[in-house]
Biotite code that builds the C-alpha atoms (Angstrom):
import biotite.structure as struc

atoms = struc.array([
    struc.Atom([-22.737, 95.649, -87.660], chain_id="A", res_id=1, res_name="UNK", atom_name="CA", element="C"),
    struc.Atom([-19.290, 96.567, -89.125], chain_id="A", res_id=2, res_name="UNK", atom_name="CA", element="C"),
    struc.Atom([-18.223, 95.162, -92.205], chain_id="A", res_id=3, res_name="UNK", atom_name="CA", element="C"),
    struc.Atom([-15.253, 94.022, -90.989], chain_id="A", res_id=4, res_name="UNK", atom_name="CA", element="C"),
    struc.Atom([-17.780, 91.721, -88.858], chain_id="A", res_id=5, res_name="UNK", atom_name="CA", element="C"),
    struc.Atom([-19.686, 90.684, -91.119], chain_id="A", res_id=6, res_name="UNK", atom_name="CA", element="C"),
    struc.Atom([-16.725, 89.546, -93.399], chain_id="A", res_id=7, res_name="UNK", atom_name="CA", element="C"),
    struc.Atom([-15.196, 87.382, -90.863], chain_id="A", res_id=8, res_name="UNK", atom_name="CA", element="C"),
    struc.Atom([-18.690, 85.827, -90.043], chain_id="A", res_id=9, res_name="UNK", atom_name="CA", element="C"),
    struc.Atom([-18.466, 85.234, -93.578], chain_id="A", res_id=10, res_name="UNK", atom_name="CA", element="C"),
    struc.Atom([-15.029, 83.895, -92.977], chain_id="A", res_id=11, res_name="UNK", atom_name="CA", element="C"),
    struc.Atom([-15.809, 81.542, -90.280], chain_id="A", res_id=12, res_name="UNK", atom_name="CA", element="C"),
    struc.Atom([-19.321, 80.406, -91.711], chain_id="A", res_id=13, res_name="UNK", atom_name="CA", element="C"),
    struc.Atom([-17.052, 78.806, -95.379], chain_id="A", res_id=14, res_name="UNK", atom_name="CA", element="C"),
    struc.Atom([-14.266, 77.556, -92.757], chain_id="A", res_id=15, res_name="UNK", atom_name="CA", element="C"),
    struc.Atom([-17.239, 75.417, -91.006], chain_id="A", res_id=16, res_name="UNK", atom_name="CA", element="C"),
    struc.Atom([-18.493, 74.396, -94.305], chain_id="A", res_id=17, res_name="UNK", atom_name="CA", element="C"),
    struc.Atom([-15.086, 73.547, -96.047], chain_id="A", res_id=18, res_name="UNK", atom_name="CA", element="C"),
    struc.Atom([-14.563, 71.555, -91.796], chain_id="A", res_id=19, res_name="UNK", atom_name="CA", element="C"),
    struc.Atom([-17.696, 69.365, -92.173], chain_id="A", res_id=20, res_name="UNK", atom_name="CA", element="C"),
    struc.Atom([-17.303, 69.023, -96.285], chain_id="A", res_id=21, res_name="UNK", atom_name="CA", element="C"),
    struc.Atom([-13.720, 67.595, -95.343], chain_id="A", res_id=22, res_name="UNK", atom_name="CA", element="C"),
    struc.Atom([-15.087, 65.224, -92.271], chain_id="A", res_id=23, res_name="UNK", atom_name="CA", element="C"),
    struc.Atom([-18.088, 64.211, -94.281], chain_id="A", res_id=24, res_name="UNK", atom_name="CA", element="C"),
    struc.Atom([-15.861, 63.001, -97.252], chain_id="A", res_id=25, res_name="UNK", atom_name="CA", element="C"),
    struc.Atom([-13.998, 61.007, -94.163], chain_id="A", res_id=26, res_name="UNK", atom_name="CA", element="C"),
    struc.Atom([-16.461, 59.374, -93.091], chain_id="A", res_id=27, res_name="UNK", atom_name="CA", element="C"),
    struc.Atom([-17.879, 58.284, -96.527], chain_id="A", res_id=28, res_name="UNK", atom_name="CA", element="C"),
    struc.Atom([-14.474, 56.629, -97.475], chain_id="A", res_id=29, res_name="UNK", atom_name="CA", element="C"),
    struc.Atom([-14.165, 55.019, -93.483], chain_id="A", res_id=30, res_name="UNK", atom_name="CA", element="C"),
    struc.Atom([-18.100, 53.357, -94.544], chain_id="A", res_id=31, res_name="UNK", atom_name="CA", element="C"),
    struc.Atom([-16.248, 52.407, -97.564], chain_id="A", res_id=32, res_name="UNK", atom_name="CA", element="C"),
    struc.Atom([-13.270, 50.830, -96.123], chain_id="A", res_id=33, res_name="UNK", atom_name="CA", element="C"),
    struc.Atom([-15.388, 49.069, -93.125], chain_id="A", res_id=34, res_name="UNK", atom_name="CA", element="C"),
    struc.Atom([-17.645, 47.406, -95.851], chain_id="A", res_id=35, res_name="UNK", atom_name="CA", element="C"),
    struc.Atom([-14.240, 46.042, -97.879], chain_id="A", res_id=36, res_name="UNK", atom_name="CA", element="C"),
    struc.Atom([-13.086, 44.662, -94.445], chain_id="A", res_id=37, res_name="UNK", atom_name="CA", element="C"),
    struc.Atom([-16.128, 42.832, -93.399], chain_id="A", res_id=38, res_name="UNK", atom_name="CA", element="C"),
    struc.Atom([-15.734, 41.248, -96.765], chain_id="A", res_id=39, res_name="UNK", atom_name="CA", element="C"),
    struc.Atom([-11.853, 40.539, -96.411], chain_id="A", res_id=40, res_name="UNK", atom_name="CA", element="C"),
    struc.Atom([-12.256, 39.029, -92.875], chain_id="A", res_id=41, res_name="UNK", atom_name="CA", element="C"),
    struc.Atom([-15.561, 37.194, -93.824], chain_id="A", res_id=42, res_name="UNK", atom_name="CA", element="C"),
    struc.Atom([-12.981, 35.566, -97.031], chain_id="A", res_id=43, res_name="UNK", atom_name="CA", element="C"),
    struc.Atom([-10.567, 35.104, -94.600], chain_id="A", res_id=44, res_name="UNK", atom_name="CA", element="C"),
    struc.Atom([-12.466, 33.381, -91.765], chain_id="A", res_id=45, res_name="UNK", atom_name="CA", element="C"),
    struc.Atom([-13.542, 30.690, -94.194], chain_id="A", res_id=46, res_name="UNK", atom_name="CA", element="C"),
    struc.Atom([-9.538, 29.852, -95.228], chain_id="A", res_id=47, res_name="UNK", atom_name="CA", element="C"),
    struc.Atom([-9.194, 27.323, -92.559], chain_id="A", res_id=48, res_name="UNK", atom_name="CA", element="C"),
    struc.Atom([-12.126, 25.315, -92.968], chain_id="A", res_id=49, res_name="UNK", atom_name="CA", element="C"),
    struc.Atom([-11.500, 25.186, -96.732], chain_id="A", res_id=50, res_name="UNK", atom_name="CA", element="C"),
    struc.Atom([-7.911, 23.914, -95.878], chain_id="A", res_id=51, res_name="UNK", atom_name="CA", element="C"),
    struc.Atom([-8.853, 21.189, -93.431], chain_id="A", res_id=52, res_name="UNK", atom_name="CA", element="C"),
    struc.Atom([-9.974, 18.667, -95.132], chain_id="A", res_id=53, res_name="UNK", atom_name="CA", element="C"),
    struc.Atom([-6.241, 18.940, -97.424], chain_id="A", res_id=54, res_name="UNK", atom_name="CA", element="C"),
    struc.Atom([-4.417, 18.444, -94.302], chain_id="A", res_id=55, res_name="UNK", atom_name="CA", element="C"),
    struc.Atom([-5.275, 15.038, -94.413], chain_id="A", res_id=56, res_name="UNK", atom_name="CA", element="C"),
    struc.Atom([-4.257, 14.500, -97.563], chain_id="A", res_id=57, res_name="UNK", atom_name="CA", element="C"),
    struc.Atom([-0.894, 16.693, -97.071], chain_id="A", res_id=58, res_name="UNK", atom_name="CA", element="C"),
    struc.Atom([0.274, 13.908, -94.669], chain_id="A", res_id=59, res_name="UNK", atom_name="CA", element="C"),
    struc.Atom([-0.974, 10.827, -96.735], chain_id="A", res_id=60, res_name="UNK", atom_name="CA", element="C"),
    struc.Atom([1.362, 12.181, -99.321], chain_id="A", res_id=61, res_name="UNK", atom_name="CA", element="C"),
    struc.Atom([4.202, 12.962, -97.453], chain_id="A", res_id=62, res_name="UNK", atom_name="CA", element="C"),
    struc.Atom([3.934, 9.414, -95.760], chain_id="A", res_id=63, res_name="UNK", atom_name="CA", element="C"),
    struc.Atom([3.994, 8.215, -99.551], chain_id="A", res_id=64, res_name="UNK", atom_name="CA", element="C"),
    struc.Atom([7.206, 10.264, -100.557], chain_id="A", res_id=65, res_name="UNK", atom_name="CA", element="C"),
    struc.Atom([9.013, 9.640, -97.709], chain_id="A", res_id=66, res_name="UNK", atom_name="CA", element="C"),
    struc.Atom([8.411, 5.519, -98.107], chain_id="A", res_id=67, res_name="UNK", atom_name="CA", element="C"),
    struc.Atom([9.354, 6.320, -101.945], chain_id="A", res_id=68, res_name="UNK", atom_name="CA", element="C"),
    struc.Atom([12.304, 8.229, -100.422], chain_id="A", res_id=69, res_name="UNK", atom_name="CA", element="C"),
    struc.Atom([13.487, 4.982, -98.818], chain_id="A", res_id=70, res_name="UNK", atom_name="CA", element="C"),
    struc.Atom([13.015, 3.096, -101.246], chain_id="A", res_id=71, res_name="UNK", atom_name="CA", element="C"),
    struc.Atom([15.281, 5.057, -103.952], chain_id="A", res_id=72, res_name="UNK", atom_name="CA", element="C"),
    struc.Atom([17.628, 5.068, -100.837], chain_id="A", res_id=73, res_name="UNK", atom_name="CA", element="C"),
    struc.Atom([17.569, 1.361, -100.587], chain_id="A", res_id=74, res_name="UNK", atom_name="CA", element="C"),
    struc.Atom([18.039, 0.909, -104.443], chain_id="A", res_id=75, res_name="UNK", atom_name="CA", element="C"),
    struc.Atom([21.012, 3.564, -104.428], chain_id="A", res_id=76, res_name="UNK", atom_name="CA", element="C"),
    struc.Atom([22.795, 2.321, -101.754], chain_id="A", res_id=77, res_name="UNK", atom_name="CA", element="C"),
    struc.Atom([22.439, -1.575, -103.360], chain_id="A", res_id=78, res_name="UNK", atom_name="CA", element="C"),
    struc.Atom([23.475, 0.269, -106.851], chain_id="A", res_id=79, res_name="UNK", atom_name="CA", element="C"),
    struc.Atom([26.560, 1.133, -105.480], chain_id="A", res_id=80, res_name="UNK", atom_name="CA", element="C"),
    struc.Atom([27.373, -1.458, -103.096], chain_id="A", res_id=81, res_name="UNK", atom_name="CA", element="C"),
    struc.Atom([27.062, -3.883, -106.127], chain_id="A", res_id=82, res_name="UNK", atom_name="CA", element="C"),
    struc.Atom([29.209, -1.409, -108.432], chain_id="A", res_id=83, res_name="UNK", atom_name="CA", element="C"),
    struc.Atom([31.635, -1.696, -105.485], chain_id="A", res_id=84, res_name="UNK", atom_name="CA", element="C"),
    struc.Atom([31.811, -5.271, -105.056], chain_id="A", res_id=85, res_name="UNK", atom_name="CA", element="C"),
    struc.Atom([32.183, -5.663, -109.076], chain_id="A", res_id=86, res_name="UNK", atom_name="CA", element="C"),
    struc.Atom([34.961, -2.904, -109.124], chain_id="A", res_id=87, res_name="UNK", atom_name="CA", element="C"),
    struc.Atom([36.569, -4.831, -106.269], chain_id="A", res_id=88, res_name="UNK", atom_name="CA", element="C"),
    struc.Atom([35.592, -8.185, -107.585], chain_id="A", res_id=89, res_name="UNK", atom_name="CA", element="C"),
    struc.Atom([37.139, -7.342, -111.217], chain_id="A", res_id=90, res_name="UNK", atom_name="CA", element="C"),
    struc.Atom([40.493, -6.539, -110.123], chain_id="A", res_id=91, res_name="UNK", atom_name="CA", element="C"),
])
């Protein structure tokens, strides 16, 4: 065999090597990325039953501002119709 041969054999044989070193490294991080995931979307899945139970809550306490909210209304609006009628009243 000619050494010219034998030195691209060489040549092709370290490509190969430096190939599958490259696609093994690949599919080490792609392991490590599936295992985060499973761990993201298992966190995730669990979200809405956490946040169930607070939607009951969320619209007990917006029944309770918006009755405080007409309330304050009520006591503004007889604030200053009595400021009115004492303005009007004093003159």
């Amino acid at each position: 065999m000619e050494p010219a041969a034998i030195v691209t054999l060489i040549a092709v044989a370290l490509a190969v090597i430096a190939i599958a070193v490259a696609l093994i490294t690949v599919a080490g991080i792609l392991a490590q990325v599936a295992r985060r995931l499973q761990i993201v979307i298992a966190a995730v899945s669990e979200i809405p039953a956490k946040v169930a139970p607070a939607e009951h809550v969320l619209n007990r306490i917006n029944t309770d501002l918006g009755d405080a909210q007409g309330t304050l209304e009520g006591l503004l609006a007889k604030k200053s119709g009595a400021a009115v009628t004492t303005n009007n009243g004093g003159e």
